[in-house]
Every structure is written in structure tokens, then in C-alpha cells.
VEXTORTI-433920 format. One line per 4 residues: number of its first residue (from 0); for each residue x, y, z of N, C-alpha, C. Coordinates in Angstrom, 3 decimals, always signed. Layout:
# residues N
NUM> X:Y:Z:X:Y:Z:X:Y:Z | ...
***
This chain:
# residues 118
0> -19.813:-36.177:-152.349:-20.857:-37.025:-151.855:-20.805:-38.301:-152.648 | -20.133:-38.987:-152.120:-20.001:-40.311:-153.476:-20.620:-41.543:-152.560 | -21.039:-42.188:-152.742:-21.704:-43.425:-152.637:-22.004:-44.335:-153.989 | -20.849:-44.927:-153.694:-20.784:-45.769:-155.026:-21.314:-47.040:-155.091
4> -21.792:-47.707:-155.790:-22.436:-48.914:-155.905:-22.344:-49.951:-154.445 | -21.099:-50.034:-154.232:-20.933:-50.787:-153.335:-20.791:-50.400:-152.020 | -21.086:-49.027:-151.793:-20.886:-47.842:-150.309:-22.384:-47.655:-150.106 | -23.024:-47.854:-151.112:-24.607:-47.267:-151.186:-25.385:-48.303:-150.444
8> -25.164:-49.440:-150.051:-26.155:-50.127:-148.952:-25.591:-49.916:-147.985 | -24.196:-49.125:-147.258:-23.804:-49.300:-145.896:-24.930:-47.763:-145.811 | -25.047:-47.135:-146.527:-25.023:-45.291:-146.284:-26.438:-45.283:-146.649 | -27.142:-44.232:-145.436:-28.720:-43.733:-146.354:-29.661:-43.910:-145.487
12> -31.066:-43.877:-146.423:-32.209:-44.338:-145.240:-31.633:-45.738:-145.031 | -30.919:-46.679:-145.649:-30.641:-47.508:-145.232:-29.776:-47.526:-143.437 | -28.073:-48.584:-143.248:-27.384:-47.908:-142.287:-26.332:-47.887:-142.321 | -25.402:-47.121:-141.616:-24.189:-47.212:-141.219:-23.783:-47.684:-139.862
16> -23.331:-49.191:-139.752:-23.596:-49.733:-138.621:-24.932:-49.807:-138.009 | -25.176:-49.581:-136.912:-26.511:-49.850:-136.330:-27.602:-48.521:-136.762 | -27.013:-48.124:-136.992:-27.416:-46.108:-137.138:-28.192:-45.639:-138.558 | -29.213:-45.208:-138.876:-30.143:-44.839:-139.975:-29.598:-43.838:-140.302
20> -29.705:-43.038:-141.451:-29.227:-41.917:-142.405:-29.861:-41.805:-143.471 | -30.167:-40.449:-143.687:-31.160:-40.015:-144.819:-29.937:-39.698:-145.588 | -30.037:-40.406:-147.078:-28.684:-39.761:-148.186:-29.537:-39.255:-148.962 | -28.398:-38.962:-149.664:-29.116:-38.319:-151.341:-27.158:-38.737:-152.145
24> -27.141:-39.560:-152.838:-26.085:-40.056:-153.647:-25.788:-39.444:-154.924 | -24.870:-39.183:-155.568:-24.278:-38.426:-156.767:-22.799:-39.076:-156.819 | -23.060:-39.181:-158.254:-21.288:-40.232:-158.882:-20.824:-38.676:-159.384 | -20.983:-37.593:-159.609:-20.064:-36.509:-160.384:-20.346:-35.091:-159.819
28> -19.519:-34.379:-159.205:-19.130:-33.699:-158.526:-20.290:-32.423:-158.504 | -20.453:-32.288:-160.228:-21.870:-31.354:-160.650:-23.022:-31.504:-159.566 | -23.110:-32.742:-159.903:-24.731:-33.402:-159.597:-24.954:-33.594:-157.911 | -23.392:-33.606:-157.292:-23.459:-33.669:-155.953:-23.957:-32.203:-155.164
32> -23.713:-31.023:-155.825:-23.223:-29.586:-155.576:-25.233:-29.689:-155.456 | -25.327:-30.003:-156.651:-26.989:-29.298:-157.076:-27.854:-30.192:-156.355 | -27.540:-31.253:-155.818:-28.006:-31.913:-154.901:-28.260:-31.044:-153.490 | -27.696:-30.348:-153.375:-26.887:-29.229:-151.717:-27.957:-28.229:-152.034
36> -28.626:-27.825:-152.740:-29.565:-26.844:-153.537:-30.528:-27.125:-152.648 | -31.048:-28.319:-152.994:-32.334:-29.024:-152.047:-32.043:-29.156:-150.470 | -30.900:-30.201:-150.452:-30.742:-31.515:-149.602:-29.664:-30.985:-148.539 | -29.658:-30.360:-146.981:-29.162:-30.190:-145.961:-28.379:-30.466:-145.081
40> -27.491:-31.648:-145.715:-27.233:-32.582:-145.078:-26.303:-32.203:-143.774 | -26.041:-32.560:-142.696:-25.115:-32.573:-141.422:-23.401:-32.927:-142.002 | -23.831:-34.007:-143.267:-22.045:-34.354:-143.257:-22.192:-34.599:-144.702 | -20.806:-34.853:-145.370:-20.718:-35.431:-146.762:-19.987:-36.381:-146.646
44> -19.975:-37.290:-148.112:-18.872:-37.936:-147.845:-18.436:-37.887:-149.291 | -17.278:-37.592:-149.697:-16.597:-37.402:-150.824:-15.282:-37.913:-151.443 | -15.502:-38.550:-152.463:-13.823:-39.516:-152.770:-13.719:-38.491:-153.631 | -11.901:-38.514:-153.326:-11.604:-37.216:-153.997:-11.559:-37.543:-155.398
48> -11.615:-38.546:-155.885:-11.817:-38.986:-157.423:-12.903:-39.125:-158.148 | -13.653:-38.005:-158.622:-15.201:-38.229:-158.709:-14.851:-37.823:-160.180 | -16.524:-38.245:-160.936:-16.230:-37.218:-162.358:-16.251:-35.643:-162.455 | -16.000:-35.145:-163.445:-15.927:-33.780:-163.299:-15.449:-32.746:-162.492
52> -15.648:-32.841:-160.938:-14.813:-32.169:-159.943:-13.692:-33.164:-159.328 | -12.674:-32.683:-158.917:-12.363:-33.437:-157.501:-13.131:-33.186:-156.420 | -12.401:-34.000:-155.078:-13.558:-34.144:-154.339:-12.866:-32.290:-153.371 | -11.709:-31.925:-153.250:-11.334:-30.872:-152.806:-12.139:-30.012:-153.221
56> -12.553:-29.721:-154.533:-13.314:-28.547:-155.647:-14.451:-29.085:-154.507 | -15.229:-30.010:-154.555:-16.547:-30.269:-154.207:-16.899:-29.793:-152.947 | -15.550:-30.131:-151.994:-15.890:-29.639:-150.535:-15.690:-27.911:-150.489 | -14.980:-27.519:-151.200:-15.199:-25.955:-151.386:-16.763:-25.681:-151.500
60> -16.964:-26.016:-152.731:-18.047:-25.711:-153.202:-19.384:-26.100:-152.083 | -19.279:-26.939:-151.329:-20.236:-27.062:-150.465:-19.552:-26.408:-149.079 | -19.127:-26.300:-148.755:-18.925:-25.241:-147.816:-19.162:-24.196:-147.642 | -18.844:-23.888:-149.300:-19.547:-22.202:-149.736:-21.682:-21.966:-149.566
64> -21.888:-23.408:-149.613:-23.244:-23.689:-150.016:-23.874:-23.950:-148.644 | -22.969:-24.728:-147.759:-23.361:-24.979:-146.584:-22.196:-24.445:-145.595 | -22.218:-23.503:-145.218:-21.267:-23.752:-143.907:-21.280:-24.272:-142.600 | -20.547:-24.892:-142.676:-20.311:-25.809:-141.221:-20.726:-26.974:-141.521
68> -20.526:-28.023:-142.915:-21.051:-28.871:-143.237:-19.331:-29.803:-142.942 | -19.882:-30.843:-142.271:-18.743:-31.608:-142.016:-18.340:-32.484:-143.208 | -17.406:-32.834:-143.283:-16.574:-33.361:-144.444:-16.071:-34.713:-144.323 | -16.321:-35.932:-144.876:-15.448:-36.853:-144.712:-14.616:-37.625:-146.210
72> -13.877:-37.635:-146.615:-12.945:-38.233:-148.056:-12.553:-39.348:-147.860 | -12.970:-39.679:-148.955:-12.642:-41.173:-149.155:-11.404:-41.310:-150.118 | -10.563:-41.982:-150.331:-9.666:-42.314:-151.479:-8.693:-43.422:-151.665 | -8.400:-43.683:-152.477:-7.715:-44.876:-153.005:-6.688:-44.665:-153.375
76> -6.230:-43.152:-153.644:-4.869:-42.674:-153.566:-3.818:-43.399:-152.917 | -3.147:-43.231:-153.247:-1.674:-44.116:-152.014:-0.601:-42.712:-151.805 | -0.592:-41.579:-152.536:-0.211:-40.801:-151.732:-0.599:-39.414:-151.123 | -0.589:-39.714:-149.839:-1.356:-38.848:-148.699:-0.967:-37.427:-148.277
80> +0.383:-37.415:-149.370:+1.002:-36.394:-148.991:+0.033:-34.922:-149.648 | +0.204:-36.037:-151.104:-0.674:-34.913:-151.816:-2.279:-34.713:-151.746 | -2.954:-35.905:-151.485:-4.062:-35.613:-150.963:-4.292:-34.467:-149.711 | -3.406:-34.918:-148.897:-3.286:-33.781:-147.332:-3.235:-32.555:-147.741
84> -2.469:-32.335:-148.623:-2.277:-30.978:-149.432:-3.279:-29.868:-149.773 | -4.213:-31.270:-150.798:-5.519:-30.614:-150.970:-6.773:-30.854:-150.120 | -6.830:-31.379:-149.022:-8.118:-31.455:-148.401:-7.962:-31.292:-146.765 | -6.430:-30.817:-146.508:-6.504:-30.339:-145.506:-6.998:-31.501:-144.541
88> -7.295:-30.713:-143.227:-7.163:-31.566:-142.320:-8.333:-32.419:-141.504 | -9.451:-32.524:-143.250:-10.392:-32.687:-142.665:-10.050:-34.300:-142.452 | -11.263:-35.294:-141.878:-10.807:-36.745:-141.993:-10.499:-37.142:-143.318 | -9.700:-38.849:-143.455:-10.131:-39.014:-144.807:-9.872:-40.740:-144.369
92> -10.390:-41.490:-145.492:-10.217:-43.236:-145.389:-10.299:-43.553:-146.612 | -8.982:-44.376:-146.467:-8.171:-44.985:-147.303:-8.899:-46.273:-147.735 | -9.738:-46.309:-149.181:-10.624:-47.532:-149.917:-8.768:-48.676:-149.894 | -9.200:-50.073:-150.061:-10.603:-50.280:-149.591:-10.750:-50.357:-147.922
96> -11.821:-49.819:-147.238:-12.161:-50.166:-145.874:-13.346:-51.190:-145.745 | -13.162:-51.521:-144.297:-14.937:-52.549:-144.246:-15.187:-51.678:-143.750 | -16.617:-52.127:-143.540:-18.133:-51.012:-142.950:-17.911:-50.605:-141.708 | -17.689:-51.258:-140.843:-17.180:-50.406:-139.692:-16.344:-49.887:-139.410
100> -15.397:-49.794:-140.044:-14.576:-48.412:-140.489:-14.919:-47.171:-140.729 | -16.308:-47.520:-141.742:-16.896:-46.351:-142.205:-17.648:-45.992:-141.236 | -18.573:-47.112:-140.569:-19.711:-46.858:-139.496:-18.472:-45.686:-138.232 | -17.933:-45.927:-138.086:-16.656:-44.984:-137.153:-16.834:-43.871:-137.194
104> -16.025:-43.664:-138.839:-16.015:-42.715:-138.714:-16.835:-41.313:-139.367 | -17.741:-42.293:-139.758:-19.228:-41.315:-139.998:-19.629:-40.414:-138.379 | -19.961:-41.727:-137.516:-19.960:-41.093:-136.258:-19.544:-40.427:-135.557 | -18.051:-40.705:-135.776:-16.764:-39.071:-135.123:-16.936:-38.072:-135.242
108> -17.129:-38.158:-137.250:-17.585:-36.914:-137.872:-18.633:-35.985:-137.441 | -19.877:-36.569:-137.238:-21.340:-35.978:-136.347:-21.302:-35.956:-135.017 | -20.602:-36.704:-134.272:-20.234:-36.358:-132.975:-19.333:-34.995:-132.833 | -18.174:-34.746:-133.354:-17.672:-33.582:-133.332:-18.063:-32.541:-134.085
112> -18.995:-32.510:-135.013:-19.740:-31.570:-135.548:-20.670:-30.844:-134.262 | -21.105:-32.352:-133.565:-22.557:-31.730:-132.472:-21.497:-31.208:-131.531 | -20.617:-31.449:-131.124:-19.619:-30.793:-130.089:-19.041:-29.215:-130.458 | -18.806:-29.093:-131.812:-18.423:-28.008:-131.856:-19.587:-26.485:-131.742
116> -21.153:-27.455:-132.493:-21.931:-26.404:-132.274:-22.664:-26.143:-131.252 | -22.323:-26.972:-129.909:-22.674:-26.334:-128.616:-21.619:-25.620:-127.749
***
């Protein structure tokens, strides 16, 4: 769940693109998990470079916490081979992106989430 300084006004009660979203933000992988304790969310969004966990560890760990919680990774990695490796085939976007990039594919993400659970 990373929303980093500069991701944190596209994402939230704030928006993503035209579109409102309730967040809850965490910089370290711990604090994202115990966040999931409370907070319900429909999707995450996770750079696989966080403190303490990667973001692979993290999406385990919330999967285990939430199932059927959709997944989206962010990273700055340049190679995809090994990222693909570890995060599988969920989406992922390559920093840096602009906002409607993100506004995208936030939406794909919850669109095919709502598709799969009807």
C-alpha cells in the first residue's frame, strides 16, 4: 500500500482522475499489513520496494488477510523479468508514470475485481 509523498494527492478521499477513494497510506510494509486489521479496502497499491517487506511479502500477507483483495505494483525496477517472477501476474506500473496512467489503471483493477465477483 504505498502512497508516497508525491502519489498521495492523486490517491484517497482525495482522486484518482475524476473518481473519489477512501485510502489509508503506509511507507513500510509492517504498518501497511496492520493497517488491513482495521481498513477493507477493494484494492492495494504496492511498490515492491517498501521498508521492511517487499511489496510480494506484502501482497501475500494481505491476501492471507483479505482474500480477493485486488493488487496493483508499482516499481521502478527496470528488470521485469524478476519482478514478474515475484508478483506474478498481477498488474504492475513502471514509476515514473503520470496520473492518468494511474487513474487507468486503478479502474481496470476495480472493474475486473467487480466482474469477477458477479
Amino acid at each position: 500500500m504505498e502512497c508516497a509523498a508525491r502519489y498521495g494527492d492523486l490517491i484517497g478521499a482525495k482522486k484518482v482522475g475524476a473518481r473519489p477513494y477512501d485510502v489509508s497510506e503506509a511507507t513500510r510494509g509492517e504498518d501497511a499489513l496492520t493497517i488491513l486489521a482495521d481498513f477493507k479496502p477493494d484494492m492495494i497499491i504496492v511498490d515492491f520496494a517498501m521498508q521492511g517487506m517487499n511489496g510480494a511479502e506484502i501482497a501475500l500477507a494481505a491476501r492471507q488477510r483479505c482474500p480477493g483483495i485486488s493488487i496493483l505494483f508499482i516499481s521502478g525496477f527496470s528488470d521485469s523479468e524478476k519482478l514478474r517472477g515475484a508478483i506474478g501476474a498481477a498488474p504492475l506500473l513502471h514509476k515514473p508514470f503520470p496520473p492518468a496512467e494511474l487513474a487507468v489503471a486503478v479502474r481496470s483493477n476495480l472493474d475486473a475485481r467487480s466482474a469477477a465477483e458477479r
